[in-house]
N, CA and C atoms as an extended XYZ file, in Angstrom:
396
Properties=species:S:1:pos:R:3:atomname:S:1:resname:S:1:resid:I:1 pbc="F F F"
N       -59.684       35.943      -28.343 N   UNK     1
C       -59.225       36.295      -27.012 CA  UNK     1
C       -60.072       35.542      -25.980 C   UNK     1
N       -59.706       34.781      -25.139 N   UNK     2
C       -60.040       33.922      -24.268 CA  UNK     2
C       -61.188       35.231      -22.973 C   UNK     2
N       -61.731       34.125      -22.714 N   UNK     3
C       -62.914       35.067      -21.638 CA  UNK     3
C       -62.324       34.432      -20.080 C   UNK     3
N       -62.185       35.315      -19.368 N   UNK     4
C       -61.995       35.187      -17.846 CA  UNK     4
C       -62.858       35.687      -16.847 C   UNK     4
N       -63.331       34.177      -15.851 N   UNK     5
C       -64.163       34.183      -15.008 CA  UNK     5
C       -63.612       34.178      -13.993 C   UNK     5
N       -64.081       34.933      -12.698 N   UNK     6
C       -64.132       33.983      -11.395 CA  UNK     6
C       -64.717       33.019      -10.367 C   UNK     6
N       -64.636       32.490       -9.517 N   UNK     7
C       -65.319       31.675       -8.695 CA  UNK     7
C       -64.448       31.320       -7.731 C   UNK     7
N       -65.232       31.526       -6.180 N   UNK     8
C       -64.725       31.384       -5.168 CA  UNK     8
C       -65.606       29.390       -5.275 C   UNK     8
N       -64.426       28.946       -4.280 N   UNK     9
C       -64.829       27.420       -4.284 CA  UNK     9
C       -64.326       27.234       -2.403 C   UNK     9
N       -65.104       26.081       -2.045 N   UNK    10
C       -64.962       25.404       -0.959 CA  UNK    10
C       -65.295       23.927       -1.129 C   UNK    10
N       -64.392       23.354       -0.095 N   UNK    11
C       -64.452       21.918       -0.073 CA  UNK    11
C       -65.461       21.436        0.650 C   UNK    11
N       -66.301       20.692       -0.358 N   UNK    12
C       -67.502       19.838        0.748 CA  UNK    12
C       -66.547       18.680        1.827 C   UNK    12
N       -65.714       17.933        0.821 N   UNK    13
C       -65.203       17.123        1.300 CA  UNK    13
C       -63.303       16.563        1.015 C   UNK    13
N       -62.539       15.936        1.901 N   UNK    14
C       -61.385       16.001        1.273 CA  UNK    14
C       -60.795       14.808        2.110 C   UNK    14
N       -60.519       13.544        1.536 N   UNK    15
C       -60.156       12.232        1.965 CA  UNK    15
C       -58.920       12.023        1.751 C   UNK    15
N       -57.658       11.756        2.384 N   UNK    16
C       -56.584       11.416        1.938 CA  UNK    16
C       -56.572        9.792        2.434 C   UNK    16
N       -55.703        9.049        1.648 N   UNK    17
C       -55.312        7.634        1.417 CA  UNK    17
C       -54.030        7.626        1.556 C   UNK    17
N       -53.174        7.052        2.235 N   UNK    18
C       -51.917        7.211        2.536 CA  UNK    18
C       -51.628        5.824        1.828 C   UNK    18
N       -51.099        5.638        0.713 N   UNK    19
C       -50.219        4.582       -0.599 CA  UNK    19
C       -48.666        4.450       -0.004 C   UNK    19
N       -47.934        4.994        0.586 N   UNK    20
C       -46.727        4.960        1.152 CA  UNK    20
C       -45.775        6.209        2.000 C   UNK    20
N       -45.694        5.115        2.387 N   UNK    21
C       -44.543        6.085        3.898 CA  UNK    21
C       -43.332        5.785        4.275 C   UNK    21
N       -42.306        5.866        3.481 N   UNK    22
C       -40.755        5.108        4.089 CA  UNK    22
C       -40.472        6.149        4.109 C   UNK    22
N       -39.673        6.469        5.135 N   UNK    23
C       -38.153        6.938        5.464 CA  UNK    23
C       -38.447        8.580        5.173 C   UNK    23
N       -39.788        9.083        5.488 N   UNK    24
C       -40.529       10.152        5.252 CA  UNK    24
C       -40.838       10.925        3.668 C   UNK    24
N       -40.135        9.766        2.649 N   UNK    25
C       -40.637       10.109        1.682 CA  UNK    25
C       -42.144        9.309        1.259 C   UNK    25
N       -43.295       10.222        1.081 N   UNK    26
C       -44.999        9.615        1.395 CA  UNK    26
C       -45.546       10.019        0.010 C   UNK    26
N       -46.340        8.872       -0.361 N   UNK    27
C       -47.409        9.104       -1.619 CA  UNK    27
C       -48.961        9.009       -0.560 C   UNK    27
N       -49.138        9.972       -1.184 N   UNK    28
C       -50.961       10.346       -0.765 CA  UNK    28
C       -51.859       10.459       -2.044 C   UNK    28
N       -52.872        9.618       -1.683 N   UNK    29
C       -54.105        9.515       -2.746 CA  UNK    29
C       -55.440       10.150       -2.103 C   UNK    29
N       -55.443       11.506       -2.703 N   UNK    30
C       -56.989       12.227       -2.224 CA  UNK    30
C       -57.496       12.447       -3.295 C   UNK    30
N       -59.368       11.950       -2.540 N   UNK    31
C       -60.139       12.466       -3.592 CA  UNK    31
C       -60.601       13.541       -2.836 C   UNK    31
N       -61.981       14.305       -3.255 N   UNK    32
C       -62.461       15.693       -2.981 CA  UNK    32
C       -63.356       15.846       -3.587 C   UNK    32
N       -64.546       16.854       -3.249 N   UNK    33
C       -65.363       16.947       -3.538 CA  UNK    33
C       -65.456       19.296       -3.256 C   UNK    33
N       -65.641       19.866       -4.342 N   UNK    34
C       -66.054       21.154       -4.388 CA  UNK    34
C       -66.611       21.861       -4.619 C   UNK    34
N       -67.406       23.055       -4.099 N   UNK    35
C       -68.641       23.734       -4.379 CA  UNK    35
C       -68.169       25.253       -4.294 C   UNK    35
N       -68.625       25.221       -6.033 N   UNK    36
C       -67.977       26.970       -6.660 CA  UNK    36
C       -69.225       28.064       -6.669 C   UNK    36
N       -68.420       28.906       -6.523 N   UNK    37
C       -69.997       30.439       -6.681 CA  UNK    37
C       -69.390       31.428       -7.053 C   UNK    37
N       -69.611       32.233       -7.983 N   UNK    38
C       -69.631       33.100       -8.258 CA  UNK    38
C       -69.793       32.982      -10.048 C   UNK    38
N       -68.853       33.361      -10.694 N   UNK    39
C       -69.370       32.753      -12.238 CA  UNK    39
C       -69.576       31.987      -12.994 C   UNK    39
N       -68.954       30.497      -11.754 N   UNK    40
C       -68.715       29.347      -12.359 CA  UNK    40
C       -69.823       28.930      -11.245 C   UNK    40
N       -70.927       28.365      -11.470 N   UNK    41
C       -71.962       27.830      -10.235 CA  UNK    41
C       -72.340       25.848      -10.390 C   UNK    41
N       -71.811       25.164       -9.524 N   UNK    42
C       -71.914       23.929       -9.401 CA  UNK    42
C       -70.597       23.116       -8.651 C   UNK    42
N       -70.400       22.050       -8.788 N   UNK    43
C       -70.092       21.066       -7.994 CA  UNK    43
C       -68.796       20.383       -8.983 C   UNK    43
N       -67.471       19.701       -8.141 N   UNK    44
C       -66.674       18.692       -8.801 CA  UNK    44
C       -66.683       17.630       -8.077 C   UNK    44
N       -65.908       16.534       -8.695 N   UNK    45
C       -65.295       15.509       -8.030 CA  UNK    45
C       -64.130       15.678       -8.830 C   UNK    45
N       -62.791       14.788       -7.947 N   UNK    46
C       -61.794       14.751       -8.113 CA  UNK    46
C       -60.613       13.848       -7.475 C   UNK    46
N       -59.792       13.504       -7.914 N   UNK    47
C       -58.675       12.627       -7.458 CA  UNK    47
C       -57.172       12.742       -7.609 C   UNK    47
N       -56.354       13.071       -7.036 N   UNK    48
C       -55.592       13.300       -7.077 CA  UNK    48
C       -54.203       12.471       -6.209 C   UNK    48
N       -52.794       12.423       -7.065 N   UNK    49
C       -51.609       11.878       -6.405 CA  UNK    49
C       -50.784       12.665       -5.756 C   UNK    49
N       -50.528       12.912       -4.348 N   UNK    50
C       -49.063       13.900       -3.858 CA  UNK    50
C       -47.959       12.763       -3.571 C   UNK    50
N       -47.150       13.756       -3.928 N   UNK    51
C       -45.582       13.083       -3.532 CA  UNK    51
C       -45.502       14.259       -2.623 C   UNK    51
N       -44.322       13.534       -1.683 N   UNK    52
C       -43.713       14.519       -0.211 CA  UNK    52
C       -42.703       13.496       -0.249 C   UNK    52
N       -41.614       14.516       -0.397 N   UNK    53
C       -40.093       14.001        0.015 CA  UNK    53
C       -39.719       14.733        1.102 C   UNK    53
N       -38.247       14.123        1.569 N   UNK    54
C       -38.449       14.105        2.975 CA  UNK    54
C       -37.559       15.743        2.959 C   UNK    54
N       -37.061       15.979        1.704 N   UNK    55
C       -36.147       17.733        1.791 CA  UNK    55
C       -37.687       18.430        1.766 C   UNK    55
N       -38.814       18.177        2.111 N   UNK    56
C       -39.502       19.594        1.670 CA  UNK    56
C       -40.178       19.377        0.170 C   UNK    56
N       -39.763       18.768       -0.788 N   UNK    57
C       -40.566       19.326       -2.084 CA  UNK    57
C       -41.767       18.672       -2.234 C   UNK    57
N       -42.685       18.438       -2.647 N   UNK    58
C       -44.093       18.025       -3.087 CA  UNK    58
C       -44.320       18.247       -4.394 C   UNK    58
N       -45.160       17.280       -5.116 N   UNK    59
C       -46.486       17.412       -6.228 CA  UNK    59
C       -46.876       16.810       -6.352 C   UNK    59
N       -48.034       16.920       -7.563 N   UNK    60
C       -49.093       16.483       -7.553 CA  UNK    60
C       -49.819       16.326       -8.833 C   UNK    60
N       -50.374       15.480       -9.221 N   UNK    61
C       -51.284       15.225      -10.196 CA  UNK    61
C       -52.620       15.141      -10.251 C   UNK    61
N       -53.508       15.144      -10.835 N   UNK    62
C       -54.961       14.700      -10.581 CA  UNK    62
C       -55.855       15.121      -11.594 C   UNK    62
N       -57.241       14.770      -11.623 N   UNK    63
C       -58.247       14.979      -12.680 CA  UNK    63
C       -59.219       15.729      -12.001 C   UNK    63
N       -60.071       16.549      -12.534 N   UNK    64
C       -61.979       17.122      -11.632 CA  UNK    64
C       -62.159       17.256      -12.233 C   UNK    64
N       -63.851       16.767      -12.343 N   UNK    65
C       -64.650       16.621      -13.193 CA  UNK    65
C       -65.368       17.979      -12.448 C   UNK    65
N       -66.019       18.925      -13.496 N   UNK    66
C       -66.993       20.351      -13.320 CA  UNK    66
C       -68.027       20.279      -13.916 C   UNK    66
N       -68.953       20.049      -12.508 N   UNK    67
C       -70.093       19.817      -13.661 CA  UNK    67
C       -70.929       21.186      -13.326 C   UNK    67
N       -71.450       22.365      -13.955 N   UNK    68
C       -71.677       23.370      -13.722 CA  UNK    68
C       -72.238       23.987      -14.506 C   UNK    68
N       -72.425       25.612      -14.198 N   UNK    69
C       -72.903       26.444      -15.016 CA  UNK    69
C       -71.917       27.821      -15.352 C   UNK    69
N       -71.703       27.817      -16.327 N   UNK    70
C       -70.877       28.544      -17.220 CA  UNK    70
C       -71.125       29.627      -17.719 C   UNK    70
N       -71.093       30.851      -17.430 N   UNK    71
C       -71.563       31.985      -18.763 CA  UNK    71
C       -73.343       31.778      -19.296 C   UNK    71
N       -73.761       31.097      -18.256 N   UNK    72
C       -75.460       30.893      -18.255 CA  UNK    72
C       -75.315       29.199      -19.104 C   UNK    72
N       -74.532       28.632      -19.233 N   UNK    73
C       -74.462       27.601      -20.172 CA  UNK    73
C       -74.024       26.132      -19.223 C   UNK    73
N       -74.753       25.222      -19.085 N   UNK    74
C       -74.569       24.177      -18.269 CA  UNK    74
C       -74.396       22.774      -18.996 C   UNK    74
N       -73.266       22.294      -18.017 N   UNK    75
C       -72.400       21.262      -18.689 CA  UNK    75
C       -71.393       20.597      -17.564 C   UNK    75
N       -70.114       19.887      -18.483 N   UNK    76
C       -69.465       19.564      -17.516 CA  UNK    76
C       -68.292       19.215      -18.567 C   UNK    76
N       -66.865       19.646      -17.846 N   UNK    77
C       -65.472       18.976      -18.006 CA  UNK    77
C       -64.753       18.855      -17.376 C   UNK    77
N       -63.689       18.445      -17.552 N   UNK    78
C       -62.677       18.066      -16.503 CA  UNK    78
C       -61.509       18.814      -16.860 C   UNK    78
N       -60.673       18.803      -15.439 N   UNK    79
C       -59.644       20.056      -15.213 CA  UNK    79
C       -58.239       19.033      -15.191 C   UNK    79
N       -57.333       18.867      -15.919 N   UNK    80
C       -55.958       18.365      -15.218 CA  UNK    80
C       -54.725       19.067      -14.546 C   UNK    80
N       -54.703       18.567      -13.227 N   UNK    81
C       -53.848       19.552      -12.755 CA  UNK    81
C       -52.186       18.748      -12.622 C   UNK    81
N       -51.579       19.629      -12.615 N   UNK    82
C       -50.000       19.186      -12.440 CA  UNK    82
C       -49.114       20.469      -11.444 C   UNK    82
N       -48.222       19.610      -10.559 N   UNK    83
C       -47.866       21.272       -9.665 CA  UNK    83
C       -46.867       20.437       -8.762 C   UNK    83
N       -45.849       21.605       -8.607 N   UNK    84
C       -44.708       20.608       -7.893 CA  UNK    84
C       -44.318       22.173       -7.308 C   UNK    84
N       -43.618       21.958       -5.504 N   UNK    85
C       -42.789       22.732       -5.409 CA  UNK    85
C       -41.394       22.196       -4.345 C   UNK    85
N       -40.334       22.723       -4.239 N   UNK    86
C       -39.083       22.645       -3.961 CA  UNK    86
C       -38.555       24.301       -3.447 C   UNK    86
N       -38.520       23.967       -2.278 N   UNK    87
C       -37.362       25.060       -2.085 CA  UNK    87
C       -38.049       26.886       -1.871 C   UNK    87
N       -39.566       26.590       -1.512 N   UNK    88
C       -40.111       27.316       -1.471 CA  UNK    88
C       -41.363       28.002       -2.425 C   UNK    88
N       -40.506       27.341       -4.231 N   UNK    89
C       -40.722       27.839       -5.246 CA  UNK    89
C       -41.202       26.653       -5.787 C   UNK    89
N       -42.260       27.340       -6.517 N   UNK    90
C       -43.044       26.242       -7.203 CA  UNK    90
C       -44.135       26.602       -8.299 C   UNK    90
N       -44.767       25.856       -9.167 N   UNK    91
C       -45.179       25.875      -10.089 CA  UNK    91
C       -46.590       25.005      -10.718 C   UNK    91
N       -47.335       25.338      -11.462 N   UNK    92
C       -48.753       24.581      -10.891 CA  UNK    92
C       -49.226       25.001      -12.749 C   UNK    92
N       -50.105       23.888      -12.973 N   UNK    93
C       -50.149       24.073      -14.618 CA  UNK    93
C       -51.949       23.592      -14.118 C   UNK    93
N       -52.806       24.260      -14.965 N   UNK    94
C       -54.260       23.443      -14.847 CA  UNK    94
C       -55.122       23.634      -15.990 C   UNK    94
N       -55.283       22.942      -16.582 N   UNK    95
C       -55.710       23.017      -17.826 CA  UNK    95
C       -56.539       22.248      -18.129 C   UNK    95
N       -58.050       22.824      -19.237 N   UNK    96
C       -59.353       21.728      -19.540 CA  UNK    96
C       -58.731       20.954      -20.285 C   UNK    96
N       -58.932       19.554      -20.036 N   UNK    97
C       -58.947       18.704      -20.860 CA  UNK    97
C       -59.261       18.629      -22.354 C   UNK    97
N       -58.756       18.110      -23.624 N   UNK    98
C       -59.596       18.510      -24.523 CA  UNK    98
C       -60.432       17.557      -24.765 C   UNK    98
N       -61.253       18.405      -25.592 N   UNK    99
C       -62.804       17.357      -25.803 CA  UNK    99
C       -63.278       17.055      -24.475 C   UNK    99
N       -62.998       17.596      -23.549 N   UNK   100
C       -63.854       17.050      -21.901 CA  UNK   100
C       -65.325       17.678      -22.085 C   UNK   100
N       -65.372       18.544      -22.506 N   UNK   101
C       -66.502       19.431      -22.400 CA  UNK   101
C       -67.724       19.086      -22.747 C   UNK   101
N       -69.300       18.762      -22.162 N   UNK   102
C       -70.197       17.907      -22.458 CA  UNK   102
C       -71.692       19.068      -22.622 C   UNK   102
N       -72.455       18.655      -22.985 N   UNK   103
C       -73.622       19.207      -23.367 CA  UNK   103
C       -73.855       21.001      -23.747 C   UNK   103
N       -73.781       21.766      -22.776 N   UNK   104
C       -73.929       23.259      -23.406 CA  UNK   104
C       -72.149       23.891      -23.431 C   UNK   104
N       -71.442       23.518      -22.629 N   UNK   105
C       -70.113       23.337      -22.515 CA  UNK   105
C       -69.083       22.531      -23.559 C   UNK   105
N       -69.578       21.673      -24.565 N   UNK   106
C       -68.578       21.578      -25.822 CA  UNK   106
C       -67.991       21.908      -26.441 C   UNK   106
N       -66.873       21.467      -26.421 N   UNK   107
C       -65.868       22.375      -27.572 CA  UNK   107
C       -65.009       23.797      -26.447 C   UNK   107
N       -65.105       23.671      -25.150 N   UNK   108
C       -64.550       23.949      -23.820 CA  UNK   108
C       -63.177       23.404      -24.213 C   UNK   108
N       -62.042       25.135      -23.762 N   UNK   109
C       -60.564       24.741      -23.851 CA  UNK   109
C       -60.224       25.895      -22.848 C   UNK   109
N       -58.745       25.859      -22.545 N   UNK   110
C       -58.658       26.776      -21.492 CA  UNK   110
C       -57.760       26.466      -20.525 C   UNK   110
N       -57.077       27.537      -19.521 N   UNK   111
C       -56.620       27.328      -18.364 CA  UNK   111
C       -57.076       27.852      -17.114 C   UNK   111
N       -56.753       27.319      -16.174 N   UNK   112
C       -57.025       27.538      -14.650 CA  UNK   112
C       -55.784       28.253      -13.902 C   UNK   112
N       -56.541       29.399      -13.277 N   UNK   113
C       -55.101       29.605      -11.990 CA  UNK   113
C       -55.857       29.237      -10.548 C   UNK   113
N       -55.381       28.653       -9.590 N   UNK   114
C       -56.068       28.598       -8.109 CA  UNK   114
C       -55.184       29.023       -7.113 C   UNK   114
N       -55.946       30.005       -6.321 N   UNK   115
C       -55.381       30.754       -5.310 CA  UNK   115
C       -55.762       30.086       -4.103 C   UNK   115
N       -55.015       30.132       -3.009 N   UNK   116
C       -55.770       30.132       -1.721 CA  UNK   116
C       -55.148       31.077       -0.961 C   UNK   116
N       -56.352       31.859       -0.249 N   UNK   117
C       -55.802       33.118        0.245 CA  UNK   117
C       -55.473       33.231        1.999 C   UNK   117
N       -54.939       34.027        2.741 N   UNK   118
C       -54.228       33.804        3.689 CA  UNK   118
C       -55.410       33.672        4.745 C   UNK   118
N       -56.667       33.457        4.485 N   UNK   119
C       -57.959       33.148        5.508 CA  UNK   119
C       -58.494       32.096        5.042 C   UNK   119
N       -57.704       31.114        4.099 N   UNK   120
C       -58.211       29.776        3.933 CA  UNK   120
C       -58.872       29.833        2.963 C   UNK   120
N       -59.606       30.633        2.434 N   UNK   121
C       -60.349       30.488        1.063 CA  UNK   121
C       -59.581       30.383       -0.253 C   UNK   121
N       -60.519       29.809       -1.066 N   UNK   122
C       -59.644       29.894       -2.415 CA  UNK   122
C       -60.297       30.265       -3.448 C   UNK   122
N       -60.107       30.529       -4.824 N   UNK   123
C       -60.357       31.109       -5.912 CA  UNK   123
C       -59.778       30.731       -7.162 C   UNK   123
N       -60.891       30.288       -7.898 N   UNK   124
C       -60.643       29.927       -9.650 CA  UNK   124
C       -60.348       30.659      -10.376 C   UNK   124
N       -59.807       31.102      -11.175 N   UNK   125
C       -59.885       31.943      -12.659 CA  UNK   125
C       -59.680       31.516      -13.340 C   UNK   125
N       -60.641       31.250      -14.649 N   UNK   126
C       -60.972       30.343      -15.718 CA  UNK   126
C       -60.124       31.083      -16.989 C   UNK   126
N       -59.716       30.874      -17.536 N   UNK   127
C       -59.519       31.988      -18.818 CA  UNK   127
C       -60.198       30.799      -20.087 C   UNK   127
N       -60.925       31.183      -21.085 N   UNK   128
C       -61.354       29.563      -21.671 CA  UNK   128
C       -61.829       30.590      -23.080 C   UNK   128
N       -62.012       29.604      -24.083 N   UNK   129
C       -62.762       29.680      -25.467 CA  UNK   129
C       -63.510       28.686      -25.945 C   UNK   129
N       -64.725       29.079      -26.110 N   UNK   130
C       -65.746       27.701      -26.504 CA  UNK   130
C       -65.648       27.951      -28.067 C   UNK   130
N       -65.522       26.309      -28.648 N   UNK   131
C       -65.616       26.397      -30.162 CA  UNK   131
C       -66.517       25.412      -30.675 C   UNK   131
N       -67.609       25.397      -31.150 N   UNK   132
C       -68.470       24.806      -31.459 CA  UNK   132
C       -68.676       24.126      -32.366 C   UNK   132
């Protein structure tokens, strides 16, 4: 049975790159930078692709690297995210990479949910199993 954490996170930093703009359908390239607290304690980087069409829908792809402290256990992997919405409704997948997981963190598997709540903050929940 998988173990579930939380962690509130904020953005140190958040750069968008504008890759294209016709006819209001736009590709955006942001990277980012984030700082988590609560069970998950440390820092990412990250990069990510949005699409924006011009009806409204969006998604997105991207990688973050976590380099942190875990359940007292310090390390680092990376998160892949995937998430598209249309029409109001939408859908968002985030999941550790496998084999990402490096030094006390190896053998790290798992998914992510991320909230952001209606005062701007946001929130991780890890659900994960370390196998050694």
């Amino acid at each position: 049975m998988p173990t579930q954490i939380t962690a509130a996170f904020d953005f140190d930093s958040w750069d968008e790159q504008e890759v294209l703009d016709v006819e209001g359908a736009r590709i955006v390239r942001t990277t980012f930078v984030k700082r988590f607290t609560g069970d998950l304690e440390g820092t990412s980087r990250g990069e990510m692709v949005m699409a924006h069409a011009l009806q409204g829908s969006a998604a997105y792809t991207g990688y973050e690297r976590v380099e942190a402290t875990l359940a007292g256990r310090r390390g680092s992997f990376i998160l892949r995210h995937n998430a598209h919405m249309a029409q109001g409704a939408g859908s968002s997948e985030v999941v550790i990479m496998d084999s990402s997981g490096t030094a006390e963190l190896t053998g790290l598997s798992g998914t992510a949910e991320i909230e952001r709540h209606e005062d701007g903050t946001h929130t991780l929940t890890l659900s994960y199993d370390q196998h050694e």
